[in-house]
C-alpha positions as CSV (number, residue, x, y, z in Angstrom):
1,X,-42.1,-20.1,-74.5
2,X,-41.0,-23.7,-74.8
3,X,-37.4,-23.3,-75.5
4,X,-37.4,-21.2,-72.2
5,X,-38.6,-23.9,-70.4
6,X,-35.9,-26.5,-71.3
7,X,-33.3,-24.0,-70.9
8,X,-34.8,-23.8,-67.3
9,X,-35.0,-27.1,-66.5
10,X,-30.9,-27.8,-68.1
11,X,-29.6,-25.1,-65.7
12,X,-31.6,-27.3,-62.5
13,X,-29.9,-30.3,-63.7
14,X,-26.1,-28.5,-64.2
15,X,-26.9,-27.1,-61.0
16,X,-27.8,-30.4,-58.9
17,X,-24.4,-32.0,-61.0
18,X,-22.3,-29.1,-59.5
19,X,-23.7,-29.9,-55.8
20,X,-23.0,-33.4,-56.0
21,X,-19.2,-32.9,-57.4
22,X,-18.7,-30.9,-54.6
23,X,-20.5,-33.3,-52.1
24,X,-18.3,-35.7,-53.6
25,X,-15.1,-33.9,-53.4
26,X,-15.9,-33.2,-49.7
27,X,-16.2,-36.6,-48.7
28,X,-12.9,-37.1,-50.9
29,X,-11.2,-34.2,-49.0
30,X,-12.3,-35.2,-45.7
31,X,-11.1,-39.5,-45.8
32,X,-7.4,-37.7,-46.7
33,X,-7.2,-35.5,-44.1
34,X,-7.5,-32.4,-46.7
35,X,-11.3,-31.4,-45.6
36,X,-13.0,-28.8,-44.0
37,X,-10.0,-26.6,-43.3
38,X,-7.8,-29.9,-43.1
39,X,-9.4,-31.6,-40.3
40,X,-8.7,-35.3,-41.4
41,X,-11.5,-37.8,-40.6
42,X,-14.9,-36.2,-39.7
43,X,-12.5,-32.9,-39.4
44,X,-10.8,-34.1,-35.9
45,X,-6.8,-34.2,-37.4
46,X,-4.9,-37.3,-36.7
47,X,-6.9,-39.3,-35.0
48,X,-4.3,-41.0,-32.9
49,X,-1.3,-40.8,-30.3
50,X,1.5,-42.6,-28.8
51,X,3.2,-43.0,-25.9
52,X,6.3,-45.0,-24.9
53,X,7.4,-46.7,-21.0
54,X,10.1,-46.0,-20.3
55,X,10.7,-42.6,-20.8
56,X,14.3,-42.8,-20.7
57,X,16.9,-46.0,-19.9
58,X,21.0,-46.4,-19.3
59,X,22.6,-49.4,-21.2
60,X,26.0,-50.6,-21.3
61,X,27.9,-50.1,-25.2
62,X,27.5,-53.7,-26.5
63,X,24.1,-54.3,-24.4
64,X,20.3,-54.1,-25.6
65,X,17.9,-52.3,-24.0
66,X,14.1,-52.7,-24.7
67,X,11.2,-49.8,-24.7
68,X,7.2,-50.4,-25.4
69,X,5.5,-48.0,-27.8
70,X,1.5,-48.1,-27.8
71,X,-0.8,-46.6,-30.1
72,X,-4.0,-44.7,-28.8
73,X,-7.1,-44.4,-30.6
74,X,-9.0,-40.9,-30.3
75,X,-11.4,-41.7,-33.5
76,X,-12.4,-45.4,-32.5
77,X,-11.3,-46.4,-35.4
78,X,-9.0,-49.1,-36.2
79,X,-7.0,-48.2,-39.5
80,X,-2.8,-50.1,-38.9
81,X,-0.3,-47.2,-37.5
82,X,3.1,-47.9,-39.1
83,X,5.7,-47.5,-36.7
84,X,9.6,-46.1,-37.4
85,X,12.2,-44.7,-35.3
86,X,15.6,-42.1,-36.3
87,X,18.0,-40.3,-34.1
88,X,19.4,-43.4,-32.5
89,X,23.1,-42.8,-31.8
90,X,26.1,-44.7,-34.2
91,X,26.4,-48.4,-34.3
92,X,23.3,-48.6,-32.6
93,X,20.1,-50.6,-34.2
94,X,16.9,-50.6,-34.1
95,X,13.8,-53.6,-34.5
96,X,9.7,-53.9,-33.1
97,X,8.5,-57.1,-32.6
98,X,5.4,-55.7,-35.0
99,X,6.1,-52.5,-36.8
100,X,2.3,-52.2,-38.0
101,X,0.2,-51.8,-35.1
102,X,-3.5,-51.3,-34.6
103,X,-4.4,-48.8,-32.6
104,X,-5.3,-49.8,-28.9
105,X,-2.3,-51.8,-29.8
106,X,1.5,-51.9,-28.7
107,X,4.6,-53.1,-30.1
108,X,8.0,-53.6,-28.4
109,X,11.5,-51.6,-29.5
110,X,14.3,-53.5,-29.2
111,X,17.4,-51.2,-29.2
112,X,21.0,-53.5,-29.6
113,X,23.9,-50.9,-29.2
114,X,27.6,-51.6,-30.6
115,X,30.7,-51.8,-28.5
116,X,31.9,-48.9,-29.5
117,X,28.6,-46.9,-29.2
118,X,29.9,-43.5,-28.2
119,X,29.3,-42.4,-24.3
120,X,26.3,-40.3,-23.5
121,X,22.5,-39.1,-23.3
122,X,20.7,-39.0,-26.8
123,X,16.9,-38.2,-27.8
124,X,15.3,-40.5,-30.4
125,X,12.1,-40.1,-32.1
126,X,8.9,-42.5,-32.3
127,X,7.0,-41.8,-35.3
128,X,3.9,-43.0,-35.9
129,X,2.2,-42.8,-39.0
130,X,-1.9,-44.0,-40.9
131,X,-3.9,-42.2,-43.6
132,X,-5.3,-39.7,-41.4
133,X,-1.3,-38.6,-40.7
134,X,1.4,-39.1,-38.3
135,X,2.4,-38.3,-34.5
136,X,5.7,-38.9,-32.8
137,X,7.0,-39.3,-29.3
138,X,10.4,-38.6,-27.6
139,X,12.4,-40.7,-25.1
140,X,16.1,-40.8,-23.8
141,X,19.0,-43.2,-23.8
142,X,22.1,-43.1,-21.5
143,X,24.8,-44.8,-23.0
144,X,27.4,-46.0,-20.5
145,X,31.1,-47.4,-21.6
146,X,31.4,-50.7,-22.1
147,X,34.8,-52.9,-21.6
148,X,37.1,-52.8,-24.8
149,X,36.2,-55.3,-27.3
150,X,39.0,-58.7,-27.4
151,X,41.2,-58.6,-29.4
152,X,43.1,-62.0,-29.5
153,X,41.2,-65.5,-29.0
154,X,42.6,-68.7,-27.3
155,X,41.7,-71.8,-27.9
156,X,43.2,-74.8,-26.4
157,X,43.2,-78.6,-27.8
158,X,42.3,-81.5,-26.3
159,X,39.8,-80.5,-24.5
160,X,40.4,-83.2,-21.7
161,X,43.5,-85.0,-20.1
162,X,43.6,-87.8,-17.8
163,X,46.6,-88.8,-15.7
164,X,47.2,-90.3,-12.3
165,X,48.2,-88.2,-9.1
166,X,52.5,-87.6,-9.9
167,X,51.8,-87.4,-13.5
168,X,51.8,-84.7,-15.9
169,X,49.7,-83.5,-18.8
170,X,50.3,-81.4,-21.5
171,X,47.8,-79.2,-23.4
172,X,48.0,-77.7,-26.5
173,X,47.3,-73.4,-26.5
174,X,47.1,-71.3,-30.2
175,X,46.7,-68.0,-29.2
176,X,45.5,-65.0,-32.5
177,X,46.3,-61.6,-31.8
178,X,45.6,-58.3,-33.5
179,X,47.1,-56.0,-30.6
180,X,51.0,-55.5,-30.8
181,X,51.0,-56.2,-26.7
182,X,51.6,-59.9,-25.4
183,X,49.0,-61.6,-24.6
184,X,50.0,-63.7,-21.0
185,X,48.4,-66.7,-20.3
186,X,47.8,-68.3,-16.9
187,X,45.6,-71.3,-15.8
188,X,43.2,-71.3,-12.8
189,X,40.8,-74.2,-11.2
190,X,44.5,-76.9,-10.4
191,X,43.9,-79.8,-7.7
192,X,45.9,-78.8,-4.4
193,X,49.6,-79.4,-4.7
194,X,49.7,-79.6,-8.9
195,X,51.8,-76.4,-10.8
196,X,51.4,-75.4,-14.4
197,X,54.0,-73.9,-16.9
198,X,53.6,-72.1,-20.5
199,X,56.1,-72.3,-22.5
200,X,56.5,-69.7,-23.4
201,X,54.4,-67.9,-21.3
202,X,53.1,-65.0,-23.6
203,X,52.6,-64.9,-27.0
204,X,52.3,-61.4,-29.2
205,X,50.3,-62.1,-32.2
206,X,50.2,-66.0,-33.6
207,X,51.8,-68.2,-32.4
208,X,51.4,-71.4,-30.0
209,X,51.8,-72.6,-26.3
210,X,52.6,-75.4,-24.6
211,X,50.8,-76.1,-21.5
212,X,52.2,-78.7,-18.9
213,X,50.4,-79.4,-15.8
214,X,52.7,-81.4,-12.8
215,X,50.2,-83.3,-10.7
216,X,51.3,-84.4,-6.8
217,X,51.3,-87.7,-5.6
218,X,48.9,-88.2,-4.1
219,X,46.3,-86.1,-5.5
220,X,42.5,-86.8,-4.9
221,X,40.9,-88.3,-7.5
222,X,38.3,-86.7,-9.5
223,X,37.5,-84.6,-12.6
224,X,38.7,-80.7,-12.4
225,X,37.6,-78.0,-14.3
226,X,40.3,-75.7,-14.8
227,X,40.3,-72.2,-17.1
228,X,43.2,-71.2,-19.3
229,X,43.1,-67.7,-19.3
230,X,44.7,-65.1,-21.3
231,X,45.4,-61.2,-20.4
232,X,46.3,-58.4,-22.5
233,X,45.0,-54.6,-22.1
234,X,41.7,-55.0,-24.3
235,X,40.7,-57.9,-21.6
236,X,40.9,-61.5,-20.5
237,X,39.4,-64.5,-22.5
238,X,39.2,-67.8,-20.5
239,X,39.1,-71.0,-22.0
240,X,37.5,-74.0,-19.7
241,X,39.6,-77.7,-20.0
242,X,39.5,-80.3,-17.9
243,X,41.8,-82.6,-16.0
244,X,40.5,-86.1,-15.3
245,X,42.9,-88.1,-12.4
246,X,41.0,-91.6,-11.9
247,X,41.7,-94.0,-8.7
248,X,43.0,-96.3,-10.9
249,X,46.4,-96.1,-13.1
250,X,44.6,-98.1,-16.4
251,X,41.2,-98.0,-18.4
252,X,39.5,-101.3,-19.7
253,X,37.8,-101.2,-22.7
254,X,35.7,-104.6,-24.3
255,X,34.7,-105.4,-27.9
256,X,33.2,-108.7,-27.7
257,X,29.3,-107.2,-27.3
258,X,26.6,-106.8,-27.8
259,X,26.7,-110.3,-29.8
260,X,24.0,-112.5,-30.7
261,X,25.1,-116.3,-30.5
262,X,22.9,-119.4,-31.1
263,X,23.0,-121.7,-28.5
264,X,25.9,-124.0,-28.7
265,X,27.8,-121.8,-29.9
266,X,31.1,-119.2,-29.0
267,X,31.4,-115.7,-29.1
268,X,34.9,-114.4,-29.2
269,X,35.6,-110.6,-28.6
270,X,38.8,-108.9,-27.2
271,X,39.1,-107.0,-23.9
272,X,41.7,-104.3,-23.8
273,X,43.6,-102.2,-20.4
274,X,45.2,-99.5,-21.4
275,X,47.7,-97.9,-18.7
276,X,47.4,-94.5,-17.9
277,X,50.9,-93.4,-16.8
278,X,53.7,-95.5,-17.9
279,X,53.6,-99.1,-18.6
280,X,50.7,-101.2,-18.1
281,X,50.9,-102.9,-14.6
282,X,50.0,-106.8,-13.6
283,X,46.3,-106.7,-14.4
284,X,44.1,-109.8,-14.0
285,X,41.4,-110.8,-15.6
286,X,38.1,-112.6,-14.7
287,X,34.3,-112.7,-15.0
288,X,32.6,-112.0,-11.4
289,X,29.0,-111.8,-12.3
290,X,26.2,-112.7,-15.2
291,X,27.0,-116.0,-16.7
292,X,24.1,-117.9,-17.4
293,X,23.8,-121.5,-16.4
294,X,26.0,-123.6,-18.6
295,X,28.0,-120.7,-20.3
296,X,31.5,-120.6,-19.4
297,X,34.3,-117.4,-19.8
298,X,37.6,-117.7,-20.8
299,X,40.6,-115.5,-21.2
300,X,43.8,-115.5,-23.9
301,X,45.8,-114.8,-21.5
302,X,44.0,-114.4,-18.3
303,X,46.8,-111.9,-16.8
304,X,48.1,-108.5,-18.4
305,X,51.5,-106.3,-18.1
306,X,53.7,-104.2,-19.8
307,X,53.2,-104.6,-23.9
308,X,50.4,-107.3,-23.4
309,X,47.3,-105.4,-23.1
310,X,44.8,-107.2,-24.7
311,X,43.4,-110.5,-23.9
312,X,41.1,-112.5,-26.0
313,X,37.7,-113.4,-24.4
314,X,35.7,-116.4,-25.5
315,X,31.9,-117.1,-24.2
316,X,31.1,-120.8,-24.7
317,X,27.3,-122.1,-25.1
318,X,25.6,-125.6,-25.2
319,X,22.8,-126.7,-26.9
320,X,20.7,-126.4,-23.8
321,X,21.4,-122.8,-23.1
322,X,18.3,-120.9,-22.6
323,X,17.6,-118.7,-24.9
324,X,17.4,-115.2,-23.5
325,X,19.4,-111.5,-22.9
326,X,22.4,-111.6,-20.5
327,X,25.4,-109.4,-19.3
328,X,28.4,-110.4,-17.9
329,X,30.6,-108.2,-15.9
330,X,34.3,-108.3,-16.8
331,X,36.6,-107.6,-13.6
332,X,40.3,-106.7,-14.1
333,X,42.4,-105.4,-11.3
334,X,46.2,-104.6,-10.2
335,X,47.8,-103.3,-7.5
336,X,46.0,-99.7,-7.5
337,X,42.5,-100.7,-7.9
338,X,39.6,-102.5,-9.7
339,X,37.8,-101.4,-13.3
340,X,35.3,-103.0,-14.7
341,X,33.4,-103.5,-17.8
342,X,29.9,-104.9,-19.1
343,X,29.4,-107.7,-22.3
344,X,25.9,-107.9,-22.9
345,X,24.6,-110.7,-25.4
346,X,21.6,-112.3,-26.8
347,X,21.6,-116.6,-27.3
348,X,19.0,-117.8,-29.6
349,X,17.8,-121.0,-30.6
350,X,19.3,-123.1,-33.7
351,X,19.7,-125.8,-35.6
352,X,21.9,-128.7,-33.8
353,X,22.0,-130.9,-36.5
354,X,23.7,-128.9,-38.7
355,X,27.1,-129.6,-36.9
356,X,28.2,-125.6,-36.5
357,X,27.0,-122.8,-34.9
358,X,26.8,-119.0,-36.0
359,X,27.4,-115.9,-33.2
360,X,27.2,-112.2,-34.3
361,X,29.6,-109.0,-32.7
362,X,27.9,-106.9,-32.6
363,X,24.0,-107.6,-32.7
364,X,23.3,-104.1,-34.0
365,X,24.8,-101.1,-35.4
366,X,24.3,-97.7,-36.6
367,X,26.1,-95.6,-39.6
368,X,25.4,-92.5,-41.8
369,X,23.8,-92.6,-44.7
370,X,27.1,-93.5,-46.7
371,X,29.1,-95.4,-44.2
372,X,30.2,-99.1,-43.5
373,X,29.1,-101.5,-41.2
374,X,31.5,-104.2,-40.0
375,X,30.5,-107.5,-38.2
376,X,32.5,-110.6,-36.8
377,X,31.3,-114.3,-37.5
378,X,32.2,-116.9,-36.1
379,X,31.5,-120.3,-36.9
380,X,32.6,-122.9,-34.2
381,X,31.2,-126.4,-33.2
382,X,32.0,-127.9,-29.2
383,X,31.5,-130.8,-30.3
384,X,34.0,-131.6,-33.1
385,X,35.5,-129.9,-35.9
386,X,33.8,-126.7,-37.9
387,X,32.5,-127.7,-41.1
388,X,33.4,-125.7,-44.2
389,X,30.6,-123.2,-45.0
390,X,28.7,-121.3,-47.4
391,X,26.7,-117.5,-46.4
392,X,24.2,-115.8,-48.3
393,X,22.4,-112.6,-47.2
394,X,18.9,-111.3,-47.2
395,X,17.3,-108.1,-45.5
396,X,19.6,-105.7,-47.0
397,X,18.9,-102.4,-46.8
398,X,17.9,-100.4,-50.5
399,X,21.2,-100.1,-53.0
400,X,23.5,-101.4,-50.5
401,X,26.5,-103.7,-51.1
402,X,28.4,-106.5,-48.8
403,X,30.7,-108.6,-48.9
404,X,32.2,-111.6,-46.8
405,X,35.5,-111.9,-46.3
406,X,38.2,-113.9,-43.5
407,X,38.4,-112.1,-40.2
408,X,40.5,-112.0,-37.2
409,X,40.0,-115.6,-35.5
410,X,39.8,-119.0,-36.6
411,X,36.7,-119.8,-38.6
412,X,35.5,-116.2,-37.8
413,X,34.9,-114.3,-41.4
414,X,33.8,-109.9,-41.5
415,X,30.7,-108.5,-43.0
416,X,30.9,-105.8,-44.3
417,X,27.8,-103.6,-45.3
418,X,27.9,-100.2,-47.8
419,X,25.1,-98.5,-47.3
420,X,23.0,-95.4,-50.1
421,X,24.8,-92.2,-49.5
422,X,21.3,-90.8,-50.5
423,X,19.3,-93.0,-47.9
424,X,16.8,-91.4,-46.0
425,X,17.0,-93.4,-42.3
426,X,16.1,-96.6,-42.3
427,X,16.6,-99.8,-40.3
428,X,17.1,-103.3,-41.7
429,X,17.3,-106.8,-40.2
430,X,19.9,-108.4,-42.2
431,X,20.2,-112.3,-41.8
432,X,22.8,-114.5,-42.4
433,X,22.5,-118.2,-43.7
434,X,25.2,-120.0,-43.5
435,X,25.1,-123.5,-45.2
436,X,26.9,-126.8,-44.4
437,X,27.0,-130.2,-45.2
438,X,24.5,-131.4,-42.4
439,X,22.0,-128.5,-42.6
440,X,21.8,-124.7,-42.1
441,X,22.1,-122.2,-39.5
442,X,20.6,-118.7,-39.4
443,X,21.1,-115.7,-37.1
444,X,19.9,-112.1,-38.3
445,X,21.9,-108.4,-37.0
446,X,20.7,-105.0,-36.7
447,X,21.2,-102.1,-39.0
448,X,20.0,-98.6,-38.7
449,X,21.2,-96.2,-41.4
450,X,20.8,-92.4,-40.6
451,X,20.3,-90.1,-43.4
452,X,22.8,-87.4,-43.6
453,X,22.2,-83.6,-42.0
């Protein structure tokens, strides 16, 4: 009958439908891990292991101990293994380098433990874990006692003193403690033959020290590293400083360079000694080496002593001054020894006719983004009187400001530069023309202008 036959031939096609869902499903079932009785992919279960080297370590509460976990393929397939650890002890924590590993891959386990990590042997567990399911792996960690944790800090201000051998220093020491015991304090590293003395010698809680260090006479010179240290039963803390006893009882200091001049011209700076212990000793003054052909040093006054300890020092130029870079070396010396001190300056070539001469101090300088630059200049003339003047600027760097005002010597007037607070770093070459009744002179100065952090 012909209604029989389609009947037939609807029951093949239900019947191939119902074959293929289940082919389907099986497939389905079997990418999961759910097919065939559970077997994961192609029925084989998790298809991959771990391991971990070392099996078991010892670290010291406070330390970090490291372990290497690698994943094994047993399917030859390369699916990411996600990687956790638990049972880690308190205070203790736990980071890999790569969490998600492939597999033939391996990922390091950085354990950091806390001070107070409690003493002992624990188990913690590696756990693996991909689509097809997860594995884990054991391994031990030995926990050892650390030292208490600190707790008081020093800190001690300045950092550095200087004195000569027979003099004495004192330091500045702020101790913060949480513990109701003292904390003591004690310095190590002296030169032979100095003694130190806190007062007062222990402090319980806040509170401040003094620290005075007696050198002897003589002591060799040199710079000493020395440690103030502080006890109490949690630990010690100790704090480095240092003790600086030169050869010789006075520093020298110069401010007349770098300078730009243009030839004919003076520069005037100031040279400075500044006595180390007491009052300043009988220092004299001179230049021993540099001077170019021509150029001749002076000093205002030549010999220093007791409140007088700064001299003024004037370079003088001529016209036929080569133009070039040179340094002189300043030489000042008393009784206990020699210091020197280096001027270095630049002579350029001008305009004679005006009837002046321009020199720069310094040449160059640097600020922040913000900040001020100061230069000296000073007009002067060797061969008669200094004509009265008129500047103008050009070069300036973006939305600055400056301004020209009298300085510190005769004929000598300050620049003064503002600068953008919102510069990004720049450098500028700013020049100066300054105008007389004769003619004009130009000479140009440095600025670099760094942007702020």
């Amino acid at each position: 009958m012909p209604g029989a036959g389609k009947e037939e031939a609807h029951q093949r096609t239900a019947r191939i439908k119902i074959v293929q869902i289940f082919l389907c499903a099986s497939v389905l079932f079997a990418l999961m891990g759910c097919g065939l009785g559970g077997g994961g992919l192609i029925g084989r279960g998790v298809d991959f292991s771990l391991s971990v080297t070392p099996g078991s370590q010892t670290v010291t509460a406070g330390n970090l101990v490291a372990y290497t976990v690698t994943v094994h393929s047993t399917s030859g397939l390369t699916p990411i293994v996600q990687l956790s650890v638990s049972g880690l002890p308190a205070g203790a924590t736990a980071r890999f380098n790569d969490a998600a590993v492939t597999y033939q891959g391996s990922s390091t386990l950085d354990i950091l433990t806390d001070p107070r990590t409690p003493a002992g042997t624990i188990q913690f567990t590696i756990t693996g874990s991909d689509p097809t399911g997860k594995q884990s792996v054991t391994a031990m960690m030995t926990i050892q006692s650390g030292p208490p944790p600190l707790d008081f800090i020093v800190s001690v201000t300045p950092a550095t003193r200087t004195t000569l051998g027979g003099g004495s220093v004192d330091y500045a020491v702020s101790v913060t403690s949480d513990n109701a015991a003292p904390v003591n304090l004690a310095v190590t590293g002296l030169p032979i033959g100095a003694t130190a003395t806190f007062a007062p010698p222990s402090i319980t809680g806040r509170g401040k020290s003094t620290l005075t260090i007696v050198t002897q006479n003589p002591t060799a010179p040199g710079f000493y590293g020395l440690n103030v240290v502080g006890t109490d039963p949690t630990g010690t803390q100790k704090v480095p400083i240092n003790l600086n006893i030169p050869s010789v009882d006075f520093t020298l200091d110069q401010h007349a360079g770098p300078s730009a001049v243009i030839a004919g011209g003076n520069i005037v700076g100031t040279v400075t000694a500044t006595p180390i212990l007491g009052p300043l000793p009988t220092v004299n003054l001179s230049v021993i080496a540099g001077l170019p052909p021509g150029v001749s040093a002076s000093f205002s006054p030549a010999t220093l002593g007791g409140a007088s300890t700064s001299s003024d020092l004037t370079l003088t130029t001529t016209t036929s001054t080569a133009p070039g870079i040179y340094q002189i070396t300043v030489q000042a010396s008393d009784a206990s020894g020699i210091q020197t001190a280096q001027v270095p300056f630049v002579v350029i070539t001008g305009n004679p006719a005006a009837g002046f001469f321009l020199s720069a101090n310094p040449s160059d300088a640097e600020v922040m983004a913000g900040g001020q630059a100061f230069y000296t200049i000073l007009v002067s003339n060797n061969a008669g009187p200094v004509p009265a003047v008129t500047f103008s600027l050009s070069g300036l760097p973006l939305n600055s400001g400056a301004g020209i005002t009298p300085g510190p010597f005769p004929n000598s007037f300050v620049l003064s530069v503002s600068t953008d607070p919102l510069s990004d770093r720049t450098a500028a070459s700013i020049i100066i023309t300054a105008s007389g009744p004769s003619g004009t002179q130009q000479i140009s100065v440095g600025l670099t202008v760094d942007a702020t952090p």
